[in-house]
PASEBA-1860 file (N, C-alpha, C; in nm, 3 decimals):
! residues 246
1> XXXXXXXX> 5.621/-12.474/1.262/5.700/-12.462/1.140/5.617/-12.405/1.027 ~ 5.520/-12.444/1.012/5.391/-12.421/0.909/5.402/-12.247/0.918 ~ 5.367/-12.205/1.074/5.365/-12.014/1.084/5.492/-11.972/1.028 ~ 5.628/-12.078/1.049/5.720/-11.995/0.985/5.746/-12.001/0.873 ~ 5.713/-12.064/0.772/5.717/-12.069/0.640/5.568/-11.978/0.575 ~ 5.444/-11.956/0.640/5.404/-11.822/0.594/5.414/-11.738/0.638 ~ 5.515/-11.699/0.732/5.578/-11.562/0.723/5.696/-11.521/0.660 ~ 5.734/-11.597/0.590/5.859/-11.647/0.509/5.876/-11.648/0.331
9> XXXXXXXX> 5.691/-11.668/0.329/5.684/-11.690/0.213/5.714/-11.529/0.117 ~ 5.791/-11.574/-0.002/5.779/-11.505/-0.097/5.909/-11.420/-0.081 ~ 6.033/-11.449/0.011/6.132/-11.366/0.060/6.209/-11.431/0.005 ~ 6.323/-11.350/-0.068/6.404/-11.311/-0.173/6.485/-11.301/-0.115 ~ 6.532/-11.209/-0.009/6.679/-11.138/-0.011/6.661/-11.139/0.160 ~ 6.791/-11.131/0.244/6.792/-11.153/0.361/6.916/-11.069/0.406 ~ 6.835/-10.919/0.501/6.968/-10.794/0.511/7.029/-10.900/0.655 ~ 7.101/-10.898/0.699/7.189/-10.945/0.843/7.264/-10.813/0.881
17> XXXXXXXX> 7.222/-10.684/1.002/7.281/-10.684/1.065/7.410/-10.783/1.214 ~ 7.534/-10.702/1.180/7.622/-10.718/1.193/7.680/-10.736/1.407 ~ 7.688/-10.635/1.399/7.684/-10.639/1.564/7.583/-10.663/1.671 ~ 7.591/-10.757/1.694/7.491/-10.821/1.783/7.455/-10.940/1.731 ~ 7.475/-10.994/1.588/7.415/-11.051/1.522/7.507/-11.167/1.499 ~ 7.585/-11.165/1.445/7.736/-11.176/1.400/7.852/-11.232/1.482 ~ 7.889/-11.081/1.584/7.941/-11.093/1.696/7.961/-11.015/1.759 ~ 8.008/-11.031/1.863/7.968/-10.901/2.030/8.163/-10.819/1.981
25> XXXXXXXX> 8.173/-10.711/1.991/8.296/-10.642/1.934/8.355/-10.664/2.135 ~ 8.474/-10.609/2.121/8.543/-10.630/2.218/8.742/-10.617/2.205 ~ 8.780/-10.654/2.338/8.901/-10.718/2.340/8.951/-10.773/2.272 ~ 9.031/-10.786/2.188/9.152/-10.860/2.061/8.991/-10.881/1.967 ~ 8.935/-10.773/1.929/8.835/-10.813/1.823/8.661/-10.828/1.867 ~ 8.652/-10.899/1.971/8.554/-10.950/1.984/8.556/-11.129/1.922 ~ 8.394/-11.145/1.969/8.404/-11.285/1.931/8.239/-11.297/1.867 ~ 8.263/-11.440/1.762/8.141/-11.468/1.705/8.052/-11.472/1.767
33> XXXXXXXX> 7.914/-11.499/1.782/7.824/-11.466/1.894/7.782/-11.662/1.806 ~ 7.784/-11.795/1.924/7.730/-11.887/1.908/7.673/-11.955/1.783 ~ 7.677/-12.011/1.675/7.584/-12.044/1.585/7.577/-11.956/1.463 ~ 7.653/-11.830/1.466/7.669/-11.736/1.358/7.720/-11.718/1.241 ~ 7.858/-11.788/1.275/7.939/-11.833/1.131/7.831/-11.956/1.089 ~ 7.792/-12.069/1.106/7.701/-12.165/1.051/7.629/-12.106/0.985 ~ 7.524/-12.046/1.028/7.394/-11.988/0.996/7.431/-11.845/0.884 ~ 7.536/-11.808/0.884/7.571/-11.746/0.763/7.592/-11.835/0.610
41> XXXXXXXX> 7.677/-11.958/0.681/7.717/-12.001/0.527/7.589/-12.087/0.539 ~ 7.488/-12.127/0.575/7.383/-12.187/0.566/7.280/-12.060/0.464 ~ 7.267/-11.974/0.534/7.180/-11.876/0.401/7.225/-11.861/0.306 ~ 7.409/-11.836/0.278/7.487/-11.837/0.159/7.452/-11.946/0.066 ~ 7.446/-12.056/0.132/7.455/-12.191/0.035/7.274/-12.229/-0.023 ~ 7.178/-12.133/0.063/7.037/-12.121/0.028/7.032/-12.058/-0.132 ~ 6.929/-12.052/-0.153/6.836/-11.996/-0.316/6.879/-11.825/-0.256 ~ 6.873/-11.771/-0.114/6.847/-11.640/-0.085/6.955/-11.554/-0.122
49> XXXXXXXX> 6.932/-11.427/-0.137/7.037/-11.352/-0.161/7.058/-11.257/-0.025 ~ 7.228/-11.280/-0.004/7.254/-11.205/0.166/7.351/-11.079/0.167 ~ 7.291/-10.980/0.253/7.364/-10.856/0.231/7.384/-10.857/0.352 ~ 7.502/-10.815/0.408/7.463/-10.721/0.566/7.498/-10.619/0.591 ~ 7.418/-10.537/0.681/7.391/-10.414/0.701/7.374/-10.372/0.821 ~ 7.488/-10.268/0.876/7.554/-10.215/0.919/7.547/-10.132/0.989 ~ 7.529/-10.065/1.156/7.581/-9.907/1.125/7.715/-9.895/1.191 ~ 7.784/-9.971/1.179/7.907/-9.982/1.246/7.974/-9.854/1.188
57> XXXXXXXX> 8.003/-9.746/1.292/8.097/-9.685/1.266/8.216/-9.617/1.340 ~ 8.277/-9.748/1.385/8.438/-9.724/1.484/8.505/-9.782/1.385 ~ 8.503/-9.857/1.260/8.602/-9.949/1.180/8.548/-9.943/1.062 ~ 8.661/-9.867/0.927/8.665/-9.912/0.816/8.558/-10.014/0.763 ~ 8.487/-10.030/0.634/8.421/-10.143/0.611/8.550/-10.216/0.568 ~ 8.644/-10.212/0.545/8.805/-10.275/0.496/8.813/-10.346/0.625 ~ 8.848/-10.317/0.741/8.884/-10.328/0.888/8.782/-10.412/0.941 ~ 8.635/-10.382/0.906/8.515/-10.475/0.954/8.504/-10.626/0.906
65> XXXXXXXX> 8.534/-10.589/0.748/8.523/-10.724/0.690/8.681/-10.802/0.707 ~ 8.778/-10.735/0.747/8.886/-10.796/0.771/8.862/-10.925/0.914 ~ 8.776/-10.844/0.964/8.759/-10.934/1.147/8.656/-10.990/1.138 ~ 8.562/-10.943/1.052/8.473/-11.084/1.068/8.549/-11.198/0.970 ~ 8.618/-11.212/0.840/8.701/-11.280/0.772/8.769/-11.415/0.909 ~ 8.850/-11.285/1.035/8.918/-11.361/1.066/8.849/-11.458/1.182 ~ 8.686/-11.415/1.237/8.633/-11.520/1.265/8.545/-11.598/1.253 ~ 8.608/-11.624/1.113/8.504/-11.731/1.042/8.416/-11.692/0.924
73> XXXXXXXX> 8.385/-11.567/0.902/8.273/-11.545/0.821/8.306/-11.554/0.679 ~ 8.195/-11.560/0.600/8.211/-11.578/0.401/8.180/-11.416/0.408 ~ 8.278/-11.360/0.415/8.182/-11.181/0.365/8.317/-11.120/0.262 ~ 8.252/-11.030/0.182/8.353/-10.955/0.133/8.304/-10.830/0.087 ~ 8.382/-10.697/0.107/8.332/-10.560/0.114/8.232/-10.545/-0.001 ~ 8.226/-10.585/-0.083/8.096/-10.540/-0.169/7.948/-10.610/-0.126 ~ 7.979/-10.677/-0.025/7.819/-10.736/0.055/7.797/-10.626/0.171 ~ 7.855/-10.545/0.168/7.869/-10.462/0.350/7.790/-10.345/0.278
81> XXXXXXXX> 7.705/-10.336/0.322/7.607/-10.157/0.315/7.628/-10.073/0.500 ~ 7.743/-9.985/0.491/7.775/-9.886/0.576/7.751/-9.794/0.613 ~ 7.751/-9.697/0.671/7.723/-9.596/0.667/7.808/-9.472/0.598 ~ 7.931/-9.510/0.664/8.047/-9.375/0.617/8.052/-9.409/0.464 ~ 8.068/-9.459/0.405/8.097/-9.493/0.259/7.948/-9.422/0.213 ~ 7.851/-9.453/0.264/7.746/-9.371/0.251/7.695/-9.222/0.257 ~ 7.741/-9.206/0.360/7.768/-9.046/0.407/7.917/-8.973/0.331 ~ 7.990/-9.061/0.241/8.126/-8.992/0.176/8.004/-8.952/0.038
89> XXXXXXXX> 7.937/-9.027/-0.004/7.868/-9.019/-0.103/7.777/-8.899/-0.110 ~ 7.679/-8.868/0.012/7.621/-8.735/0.015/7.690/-8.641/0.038 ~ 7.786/-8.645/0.092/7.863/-8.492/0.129/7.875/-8.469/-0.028 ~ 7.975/-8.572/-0.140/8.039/-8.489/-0.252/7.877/-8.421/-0.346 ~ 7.777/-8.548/-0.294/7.700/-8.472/-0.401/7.610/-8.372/-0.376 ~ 7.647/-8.321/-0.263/7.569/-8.219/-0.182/7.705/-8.099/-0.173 ~ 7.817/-8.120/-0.234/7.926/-8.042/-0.222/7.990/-7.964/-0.073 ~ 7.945/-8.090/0.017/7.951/-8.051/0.208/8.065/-8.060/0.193
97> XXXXXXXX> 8.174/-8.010/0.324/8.289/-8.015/0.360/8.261/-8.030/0.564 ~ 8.323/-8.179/0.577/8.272/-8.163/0.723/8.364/-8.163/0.825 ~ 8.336/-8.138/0.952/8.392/-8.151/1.052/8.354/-8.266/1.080 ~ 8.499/-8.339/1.141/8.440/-8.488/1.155/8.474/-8.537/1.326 ~ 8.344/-8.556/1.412/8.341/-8.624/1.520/8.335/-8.759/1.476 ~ 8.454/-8.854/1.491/8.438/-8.961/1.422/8.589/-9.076/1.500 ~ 8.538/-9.182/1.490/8.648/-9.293/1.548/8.750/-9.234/1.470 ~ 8.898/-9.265/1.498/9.033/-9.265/1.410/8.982/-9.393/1.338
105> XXXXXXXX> 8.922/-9.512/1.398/8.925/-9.641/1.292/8.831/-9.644/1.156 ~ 8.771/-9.511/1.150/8.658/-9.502/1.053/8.765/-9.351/0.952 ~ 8.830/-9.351/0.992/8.866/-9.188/0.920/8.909/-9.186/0.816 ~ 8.944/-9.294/0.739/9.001/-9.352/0.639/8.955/-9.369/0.544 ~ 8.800/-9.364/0.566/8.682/-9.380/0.485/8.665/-9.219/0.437 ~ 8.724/-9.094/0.478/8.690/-8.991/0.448/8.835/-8.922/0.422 ~ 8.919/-9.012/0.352/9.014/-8.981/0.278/9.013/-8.861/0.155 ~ 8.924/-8.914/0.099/8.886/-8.842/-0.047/8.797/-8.663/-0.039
113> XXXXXXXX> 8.762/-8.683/0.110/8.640/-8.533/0.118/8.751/-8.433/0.203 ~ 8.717/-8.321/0.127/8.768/-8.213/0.173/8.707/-8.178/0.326 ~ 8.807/-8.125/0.373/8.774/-8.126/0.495/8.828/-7.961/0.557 ~ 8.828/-7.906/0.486/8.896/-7.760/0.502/8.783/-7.670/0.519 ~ 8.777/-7.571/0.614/8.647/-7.457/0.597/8.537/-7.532/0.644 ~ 8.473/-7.625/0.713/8.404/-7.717/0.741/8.237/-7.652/0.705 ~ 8.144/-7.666/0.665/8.000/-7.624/0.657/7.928/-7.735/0.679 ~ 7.950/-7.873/0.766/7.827/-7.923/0.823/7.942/-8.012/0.907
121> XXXXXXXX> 7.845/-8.078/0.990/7.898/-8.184/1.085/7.886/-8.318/1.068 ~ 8.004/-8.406/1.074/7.984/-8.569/1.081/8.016/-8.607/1.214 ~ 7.886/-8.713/1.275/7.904/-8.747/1.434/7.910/-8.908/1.353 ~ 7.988/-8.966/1.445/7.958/-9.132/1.421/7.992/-9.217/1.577 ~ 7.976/-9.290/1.614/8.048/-9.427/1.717/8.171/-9.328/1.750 ~ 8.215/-9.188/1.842/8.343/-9.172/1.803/8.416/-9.280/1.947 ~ 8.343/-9.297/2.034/8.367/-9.423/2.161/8.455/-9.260/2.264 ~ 8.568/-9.310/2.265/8.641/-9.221/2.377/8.695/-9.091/2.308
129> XXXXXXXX> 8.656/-9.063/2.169/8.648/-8.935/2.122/8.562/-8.819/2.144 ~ 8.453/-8.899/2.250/8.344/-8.855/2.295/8.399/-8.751/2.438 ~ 8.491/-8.691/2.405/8.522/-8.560/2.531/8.473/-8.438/2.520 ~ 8.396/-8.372/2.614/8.320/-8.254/2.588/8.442/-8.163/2.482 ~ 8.615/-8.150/2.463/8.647/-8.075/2.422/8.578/-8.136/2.260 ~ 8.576/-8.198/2.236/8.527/-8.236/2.090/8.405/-8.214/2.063 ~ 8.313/-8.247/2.153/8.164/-8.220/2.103/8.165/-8.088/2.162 ~ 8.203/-7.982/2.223/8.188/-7.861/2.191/8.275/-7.802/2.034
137> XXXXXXXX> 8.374/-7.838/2.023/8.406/-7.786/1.895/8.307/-7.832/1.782 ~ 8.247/-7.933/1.763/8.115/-7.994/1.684/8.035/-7.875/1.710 ~ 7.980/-7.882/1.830/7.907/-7.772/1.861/7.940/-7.631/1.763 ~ 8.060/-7.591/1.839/8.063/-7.463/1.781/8.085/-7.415/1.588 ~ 8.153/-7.560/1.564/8.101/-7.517/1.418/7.984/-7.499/1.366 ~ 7.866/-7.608/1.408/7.727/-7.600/1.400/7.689/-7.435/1.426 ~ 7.676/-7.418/1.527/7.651/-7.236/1.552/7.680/-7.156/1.504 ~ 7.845/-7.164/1.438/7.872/-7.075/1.343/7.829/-7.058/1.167
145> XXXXXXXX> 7.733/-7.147/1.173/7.693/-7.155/1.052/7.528/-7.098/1.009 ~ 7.526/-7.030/0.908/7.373/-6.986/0.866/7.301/-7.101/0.920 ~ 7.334/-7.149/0.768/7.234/-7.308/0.802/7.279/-7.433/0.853 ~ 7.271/-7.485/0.975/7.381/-7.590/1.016/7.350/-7.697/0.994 ~ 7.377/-7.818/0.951/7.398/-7.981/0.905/7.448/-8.029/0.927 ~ 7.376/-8.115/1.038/7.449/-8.224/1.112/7.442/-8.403/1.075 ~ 7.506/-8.454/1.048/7.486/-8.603/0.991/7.526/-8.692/1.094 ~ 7.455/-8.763/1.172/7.478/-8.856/1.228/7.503/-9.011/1.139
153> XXXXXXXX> 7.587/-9.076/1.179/7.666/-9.187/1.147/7.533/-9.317/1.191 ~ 7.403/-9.351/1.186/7.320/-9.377/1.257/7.287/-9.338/1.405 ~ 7.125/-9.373/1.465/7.151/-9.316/1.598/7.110/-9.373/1.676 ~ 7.167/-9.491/1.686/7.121/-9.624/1.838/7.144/-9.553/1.949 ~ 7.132/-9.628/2.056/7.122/-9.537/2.177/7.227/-9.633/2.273 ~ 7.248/-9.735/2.246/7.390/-9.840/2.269/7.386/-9.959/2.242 ~ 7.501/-10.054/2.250/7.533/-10.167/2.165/7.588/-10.237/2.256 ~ 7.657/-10.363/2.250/7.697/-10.465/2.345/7.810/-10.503/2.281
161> XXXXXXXX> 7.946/-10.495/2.395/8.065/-10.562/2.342/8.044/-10.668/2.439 ~ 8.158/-10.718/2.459/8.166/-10.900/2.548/8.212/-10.824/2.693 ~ 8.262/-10.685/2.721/8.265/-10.617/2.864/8.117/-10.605/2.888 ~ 8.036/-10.595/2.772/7.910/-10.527/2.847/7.847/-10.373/2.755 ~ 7.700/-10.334/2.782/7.681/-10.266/2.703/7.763/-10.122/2.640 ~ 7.735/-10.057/2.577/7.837/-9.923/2.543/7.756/-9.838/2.445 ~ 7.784/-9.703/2.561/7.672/-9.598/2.428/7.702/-9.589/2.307 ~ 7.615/-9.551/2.256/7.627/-9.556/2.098/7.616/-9.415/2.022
169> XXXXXXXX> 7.631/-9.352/1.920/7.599/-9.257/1.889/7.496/-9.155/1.937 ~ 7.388/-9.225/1.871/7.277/-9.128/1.952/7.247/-9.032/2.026 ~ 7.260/-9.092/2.194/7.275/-8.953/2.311/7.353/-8.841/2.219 ~ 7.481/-8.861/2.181/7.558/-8.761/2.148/7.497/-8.669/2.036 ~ 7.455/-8.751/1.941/7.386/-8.691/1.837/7.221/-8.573/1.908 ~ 7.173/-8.660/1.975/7.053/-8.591/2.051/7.104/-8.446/2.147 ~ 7.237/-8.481/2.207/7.270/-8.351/2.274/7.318/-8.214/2.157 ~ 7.355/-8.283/2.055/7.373/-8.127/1.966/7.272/-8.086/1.885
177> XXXXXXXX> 7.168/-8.187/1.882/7.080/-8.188/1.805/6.976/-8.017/1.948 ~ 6.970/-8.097/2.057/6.889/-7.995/2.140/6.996/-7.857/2.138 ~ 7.125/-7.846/2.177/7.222/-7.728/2.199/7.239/-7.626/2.091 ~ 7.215/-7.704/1.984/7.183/-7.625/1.817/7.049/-7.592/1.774 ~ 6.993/-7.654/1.833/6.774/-7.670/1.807/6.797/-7.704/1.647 ~ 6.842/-7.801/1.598/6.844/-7.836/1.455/6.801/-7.985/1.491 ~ 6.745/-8.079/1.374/6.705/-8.225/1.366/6.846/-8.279/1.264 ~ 6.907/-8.356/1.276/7.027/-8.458/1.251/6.960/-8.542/1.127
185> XXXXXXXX> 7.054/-8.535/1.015/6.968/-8.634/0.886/7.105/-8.730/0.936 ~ 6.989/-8.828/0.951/7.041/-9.011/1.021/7.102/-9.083/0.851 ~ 7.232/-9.121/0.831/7.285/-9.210/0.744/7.302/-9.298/0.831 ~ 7.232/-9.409/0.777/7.270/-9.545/0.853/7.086/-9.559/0.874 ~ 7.073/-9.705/0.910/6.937/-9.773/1.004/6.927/-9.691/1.073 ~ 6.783/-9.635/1.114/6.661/-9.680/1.073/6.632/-9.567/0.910 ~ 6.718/-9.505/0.830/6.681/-9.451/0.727/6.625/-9.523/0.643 ~ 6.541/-9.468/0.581/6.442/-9.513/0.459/6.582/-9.561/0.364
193> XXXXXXXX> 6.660/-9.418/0.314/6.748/-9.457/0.205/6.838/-9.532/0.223 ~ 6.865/-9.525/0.344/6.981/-9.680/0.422/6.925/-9.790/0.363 ~ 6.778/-9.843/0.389/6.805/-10.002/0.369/6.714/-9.928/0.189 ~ 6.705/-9.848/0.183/6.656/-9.896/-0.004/6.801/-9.898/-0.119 ~ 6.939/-9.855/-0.049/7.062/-9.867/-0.130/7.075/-10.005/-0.041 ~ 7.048/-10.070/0.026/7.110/-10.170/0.050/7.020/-10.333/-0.018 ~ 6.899/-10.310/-0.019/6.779/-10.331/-0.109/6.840/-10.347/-0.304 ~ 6.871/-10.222/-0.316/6.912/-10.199/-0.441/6.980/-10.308/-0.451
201> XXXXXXXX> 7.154/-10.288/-0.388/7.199/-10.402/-0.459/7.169/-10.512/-0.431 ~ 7.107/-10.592/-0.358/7.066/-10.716/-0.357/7.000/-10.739/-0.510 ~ 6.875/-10.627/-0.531/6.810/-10.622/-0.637/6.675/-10.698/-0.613 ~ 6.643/-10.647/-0.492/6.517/-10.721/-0.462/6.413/-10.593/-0.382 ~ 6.288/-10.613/-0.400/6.215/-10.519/-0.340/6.170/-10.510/-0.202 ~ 6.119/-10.414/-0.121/6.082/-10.436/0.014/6.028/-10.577/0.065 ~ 5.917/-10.609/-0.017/5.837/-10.694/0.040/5.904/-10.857/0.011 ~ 5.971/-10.807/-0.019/6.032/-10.967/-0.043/6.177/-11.007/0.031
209> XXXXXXXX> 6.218/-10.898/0.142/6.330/-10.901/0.209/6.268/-10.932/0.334 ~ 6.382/-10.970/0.460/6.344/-10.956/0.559/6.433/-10.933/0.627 ~ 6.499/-10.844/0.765/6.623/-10.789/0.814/6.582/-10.860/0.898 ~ 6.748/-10.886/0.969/6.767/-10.984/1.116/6.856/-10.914/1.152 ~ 6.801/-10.844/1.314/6.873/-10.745/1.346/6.844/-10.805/1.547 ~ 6.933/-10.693/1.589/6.906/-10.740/1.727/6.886/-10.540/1.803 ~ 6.821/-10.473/1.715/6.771/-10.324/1.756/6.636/-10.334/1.692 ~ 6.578/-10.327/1.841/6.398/-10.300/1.803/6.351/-10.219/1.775
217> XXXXXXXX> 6.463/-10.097/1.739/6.433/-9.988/1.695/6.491/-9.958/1.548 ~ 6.598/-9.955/1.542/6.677/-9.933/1.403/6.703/-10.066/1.337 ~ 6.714/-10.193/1.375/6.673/-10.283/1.260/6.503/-10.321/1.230 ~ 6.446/-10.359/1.316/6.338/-10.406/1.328/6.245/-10.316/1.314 ~ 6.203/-10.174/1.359/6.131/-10.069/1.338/6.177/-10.020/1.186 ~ 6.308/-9.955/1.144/6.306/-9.890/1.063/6.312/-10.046/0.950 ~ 6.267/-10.132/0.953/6.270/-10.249/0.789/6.152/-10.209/0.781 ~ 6.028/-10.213/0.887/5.919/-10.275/0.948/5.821/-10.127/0.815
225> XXXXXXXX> 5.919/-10.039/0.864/5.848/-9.905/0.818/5.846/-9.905/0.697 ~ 6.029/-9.944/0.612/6.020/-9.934/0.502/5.953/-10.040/0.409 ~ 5.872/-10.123/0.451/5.789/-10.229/0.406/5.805/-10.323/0.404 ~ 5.927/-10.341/0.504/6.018/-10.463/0.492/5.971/-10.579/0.586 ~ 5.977/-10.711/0.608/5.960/-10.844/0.690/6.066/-10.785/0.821 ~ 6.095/-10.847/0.933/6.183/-10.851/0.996/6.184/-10.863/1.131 ~ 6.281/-10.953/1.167/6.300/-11.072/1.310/6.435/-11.031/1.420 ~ 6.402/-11.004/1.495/6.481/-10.980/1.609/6.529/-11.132/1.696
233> XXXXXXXX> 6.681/-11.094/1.691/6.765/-11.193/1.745/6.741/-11.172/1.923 ~ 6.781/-11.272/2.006/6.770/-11.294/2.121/6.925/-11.231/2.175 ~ 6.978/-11.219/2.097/7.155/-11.186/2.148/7.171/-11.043/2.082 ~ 7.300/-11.027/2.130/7.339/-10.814/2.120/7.310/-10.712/2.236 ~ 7.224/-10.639/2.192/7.172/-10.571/2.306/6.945/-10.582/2.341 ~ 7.001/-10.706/2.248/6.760/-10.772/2.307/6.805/-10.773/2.440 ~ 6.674/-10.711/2.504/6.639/-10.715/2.589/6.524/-10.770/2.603 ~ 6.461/-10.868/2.722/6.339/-10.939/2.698/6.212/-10.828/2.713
241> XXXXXX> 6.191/-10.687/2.749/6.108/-10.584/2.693/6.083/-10.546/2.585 ~ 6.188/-10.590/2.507/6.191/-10.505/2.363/6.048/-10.551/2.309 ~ 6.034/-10.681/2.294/5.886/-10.705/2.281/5.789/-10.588/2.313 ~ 5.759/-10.535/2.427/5.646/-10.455/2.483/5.710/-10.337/2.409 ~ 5.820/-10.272/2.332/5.843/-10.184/2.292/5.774/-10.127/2.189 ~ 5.734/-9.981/2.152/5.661/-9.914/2.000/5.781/-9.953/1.923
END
């Protein structure tokens, strides 16, 4: 107990990824993952301040916080740091217009962006939107462009519902990334600016946060980088290697 209170010490703010963490997505919703609703309103009712963070992108943050609401959780959309709400934000101020490889349950979030004449690409979670006729049309807008810009929705490599694991963005993002020879600017974990807007609003600095994530790569690597504390859950998609992992 002693090691965990000085590794503990001096932490302020506490990010909680969501899937894996939370609960395994699935059939009529998914379900809480054991001990999760507790251990939420247990940090809530702490001195700490709790954000969670996200790269969920098959569901609305409206739609996300609606289902965790309905099993069990204290959350409400201004605690959720997302991605698409994130990525609506760079397109306007980058004046992008995109083509969107993207869930129908996330599309809602890109109500407001023009979407006509397309000059860069949005990939996210699209799940069974994932048919070569779609990621070649992704494709081919990319090619037809001087300079092509591609935004991936984060880029895990897969996630765990209660059937069992399920790819995740990534591969997909990595195959247009090689078919175009362009590099993908990642909104969402493991970005630097992902967890420093999510940082922001807490209102606390790197070194005094710590993320609880269940990706040894995009929660745990990318906090780790941005100067952040951070502990990997045993549930989601941990695997008992992840340990031996860079």
């Amino acid at each position: 107990m002693a090691a965990w209170g000085e590794r503990l010490a001096g932490v302020r703010g506490v990010l909680l990824d969501i899937s894996g963490v939370l609960y395994d997505g699935g059939e009529g919703g998914g379900a809480a993952i054991a001990g999760s609703v507790e251990a939420v309103a247990r940090l809530k009712r702490s001195r700490l301040k709790v954000r969670f963070c996200t790269n969920e992108s098959q569901k609305s943050r409206a739609d996300l916080v609606g289902l965790l609401r309905r099993l069990g959780f204290d959350v409400s959309e201004g605690e959720v740091t997302a991605p698409a709400p994130a990525a609506c934000l760079i397109l306007k101020q980058r004046g992008l217009r995109p083509h969107l490889l993207v869930h129908d349950g996330v599309r809602s979030e890109f109500d407001q962006i023009d979407t006509s004449n397309p000059n860069c690409v949005v990939i996210a979670d699209a799940g069974e939107g994932f048919s070569y006729q779609n990621m070649n049309k992704a494709f081919q807008v990319l090619m037809e462009l001087e300079n092509p810009v591609l935004f991936s929705l984060g880029k895990g490599r897969y996630y765990k519902e209660t059937s069992g694991l399920m790819l995740d963005v990534g591969p997909y993002m990595k195959a247009l990334e090689y078919a175009c020879g362009i590099e993908a600017e990642v909104v969402g974990k493991p970005s630097p600016e992902f967890f420093k807007s999510a940082l922001q609003e807490m209102g606390v600095e790197a070194h005094e946060a710590i993320m609880i994530g269940d990706d040894i790569v995009g929660d745990v690597g990318g906090a780790q980088r941005y100067g952040m504390r951070a502990l990997q859950v045993r549930t989601g998609k941990f695997r008992k290697w992840d340990s031996c992992s860079g």
